[in-house]
Structure formats: structure tokens, C-alpha cells
N, C-alpha and C positions, 0 to 999 in steps of 0.2 A: 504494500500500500504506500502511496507517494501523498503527501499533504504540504503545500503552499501555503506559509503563513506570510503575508505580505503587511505593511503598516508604515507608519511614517516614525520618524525618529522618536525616541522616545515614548512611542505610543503602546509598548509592553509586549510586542511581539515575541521577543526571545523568550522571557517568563513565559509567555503559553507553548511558544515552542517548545522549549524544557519539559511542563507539563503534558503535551502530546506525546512528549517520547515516553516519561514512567509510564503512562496509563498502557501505549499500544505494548509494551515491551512486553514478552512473559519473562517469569522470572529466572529462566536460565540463559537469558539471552543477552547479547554481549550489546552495550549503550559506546556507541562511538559518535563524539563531539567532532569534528570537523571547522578547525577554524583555517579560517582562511586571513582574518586581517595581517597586516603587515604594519609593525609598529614601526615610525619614523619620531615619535616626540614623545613628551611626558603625558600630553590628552588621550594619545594611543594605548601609553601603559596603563593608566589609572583606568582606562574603559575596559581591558583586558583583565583587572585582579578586579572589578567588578563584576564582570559575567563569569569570572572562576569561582569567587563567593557565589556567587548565585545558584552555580551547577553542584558545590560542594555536599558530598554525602548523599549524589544523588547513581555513581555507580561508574560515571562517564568515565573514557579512555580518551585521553585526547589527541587527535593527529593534527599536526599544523600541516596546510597544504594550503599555499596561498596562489597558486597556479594547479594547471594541467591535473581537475582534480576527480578527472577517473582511474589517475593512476594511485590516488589515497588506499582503493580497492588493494591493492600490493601491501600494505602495513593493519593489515588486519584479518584474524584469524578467519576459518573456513567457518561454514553453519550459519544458522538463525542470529539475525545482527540488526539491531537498530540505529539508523545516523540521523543525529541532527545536523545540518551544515548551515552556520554562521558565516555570513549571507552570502547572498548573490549580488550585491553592488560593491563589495570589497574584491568579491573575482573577479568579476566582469573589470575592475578598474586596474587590478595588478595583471588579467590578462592583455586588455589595451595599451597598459604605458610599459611592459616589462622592458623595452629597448629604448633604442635612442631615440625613436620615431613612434608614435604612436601605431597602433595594427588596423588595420580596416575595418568598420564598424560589422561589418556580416565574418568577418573571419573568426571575430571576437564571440561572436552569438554562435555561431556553429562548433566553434569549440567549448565552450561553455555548454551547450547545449547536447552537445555527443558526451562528454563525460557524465553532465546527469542522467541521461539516460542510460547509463552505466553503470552508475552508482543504481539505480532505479530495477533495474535487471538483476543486479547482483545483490540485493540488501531484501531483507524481508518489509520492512518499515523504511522509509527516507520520510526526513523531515525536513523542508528547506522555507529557511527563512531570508524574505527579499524588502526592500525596500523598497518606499512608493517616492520616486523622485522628481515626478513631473507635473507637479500638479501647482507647483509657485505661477506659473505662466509668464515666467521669465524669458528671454530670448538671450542665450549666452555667445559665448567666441564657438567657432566651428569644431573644436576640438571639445568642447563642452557637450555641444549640441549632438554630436555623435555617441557619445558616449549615454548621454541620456534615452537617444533612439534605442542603441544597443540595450539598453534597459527595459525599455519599453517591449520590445520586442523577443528579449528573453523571458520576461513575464508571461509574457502571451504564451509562449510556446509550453513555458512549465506549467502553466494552468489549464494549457490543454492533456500536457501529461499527467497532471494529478485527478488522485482519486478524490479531494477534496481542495478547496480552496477558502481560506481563510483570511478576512482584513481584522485586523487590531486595531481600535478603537479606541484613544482613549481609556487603555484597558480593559474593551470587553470585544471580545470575538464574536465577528459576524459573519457567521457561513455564508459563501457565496453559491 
């Protein structure tokens, strides 16, 4: 089962996502976290030992994999496994700028896109948690503006792959 929990900053999504994984997991079944951020400053680390309190004593294995993240599938045991993967605007963003040049907004979404479906294949439960980034109605630099499409657009596609879709509100979750 694949669930899409989407919400805007701060709007409590990972706290439900954490909670979608205890409830689907059965109890001999292995909880793998999945982060993907990439810390550059002290706002990155302190956001970090806050979602580690948050998941604490809750069972998770955590694999850092801030790119290429079908191959996370490779650091984790065979059998009945549940992932959360903290988020999809952190990959999609260290997929598009990993070089000296930005990657092409559809190369970035079909890679993104082939790993989760991978992850999806291979996991009994995925949980992925995305960010809702377009909704300011801002008009940014081109390099902004691509990376937001790529957003848009991998959304789209994960919602078509999931078994459920989920926005965070304010902290209350509203099946879509």
C-alpha cells in the first residue's frame, strides 16, 4: 500500500506520516525512515534533531539517501518492511541542483518518479511525505519556476500511484 501525505510547511504532515506508518506496520515488520534532507546550516540541523525526537521510540531504522532513492532499497533487509520517506521537495531539489548546472525539469521527475515506484514494488507499506509548494502565486527566476513544475508534476504522478492521498491541514488530515 503506497499513501501520499502532502501539506504545506508546518502544517503537521510528518507527525501523521509517522503515525500512518505505526498503525499500517504489523508488529514484526521492519519501520525504515528514509530521509533525504541535506543539511547545509544550523536551521537544517535543528529541523533534523527535531523530526529524530519526534520518531524516537517509535522503532525506525534510518537510511539517509538524499538522491537516487530506489537504490535506499540496497540498505535494507529482505521481507515485510515499512518506509516513510521524508519528503519529496528535499529530493526532487538535491536531484535538480546535485551539479554545477541545474538537471532538466522532466529528467528530475522521471527519476524521482522510477525510484518511487520502486520503492513502491518493493516495500509492503511506503509512506511519502511531499510538500504543497505552489500555491503563494508567486512568479519566481526560471530556475525557481522549474523546479516548482517538477513538483507539481511529481505530485501528480505519486497521487496517481497511491493507494491513498492525504493533505494536512492545519493538523488534521483530509483524505482526498
Amino acid at each position: 500500500m503506497m499513501i501520499l501525505v502532502i501539506g504545506g510547511s508546518g502544517s503537521g504532515k510528518s507527525s501523521y506520516a509517522e503515525e500512518v506508518v505505526c498503525s499500517v506496520s504489523e508488529e514484526d515488520m521492519k519501520k525504515y525512515y528514509l530521509a533525504t534532507m541535506q543539511v547545509f546550516d544550523e536551521e537544517g540541523q535543528k529541523k533534523i534533531e527535531r523530526h529524530r525526537k519526534l520518531r524516537s521510540g517509535k522503532g525506525f531504522l534510518t537510511i539517509e539517501q538524499p538522491r537516487s532513492i530506489g537504490r535506499s532499497l540496497e540498505k535494507m533487509d529482505g521481507g515485510k518492511k515499512t518506509v516513510l520517506l521524508e519528503c519529496i521537495s528535499n529530493l526532487t531539489a538535491n536531484e535538480m541542483f546535485a551539479g554545477e548546472r541545474p538537471r532538466l525539469e522532466m529528467q528530475v521527475v522521471e527519476n524521482v518518479v522510477s525510484g518511487l515506484r520502486k520503492l513502491k514494488e518493493n516495500t509492503t507499506n511506503l509512506v511519502v511525505v511531499s510538500n504543497n509548494v505552489f500555491e503563494d502565486g508567486i512568479v519566481y527566476d526560471q530556475t525557481t519556476m522549474d523546479y516548482i513544475h517538477a513538483m507539481g508534476e511529481i505530485n501528480q504522478r505519486l497521487a496517481a500511484m497511491a493507494d491513498r492521498v492525504v493533505e494536512v491541514v492545519a493538523g488534521i488530515p483530509v483524505v482526498i
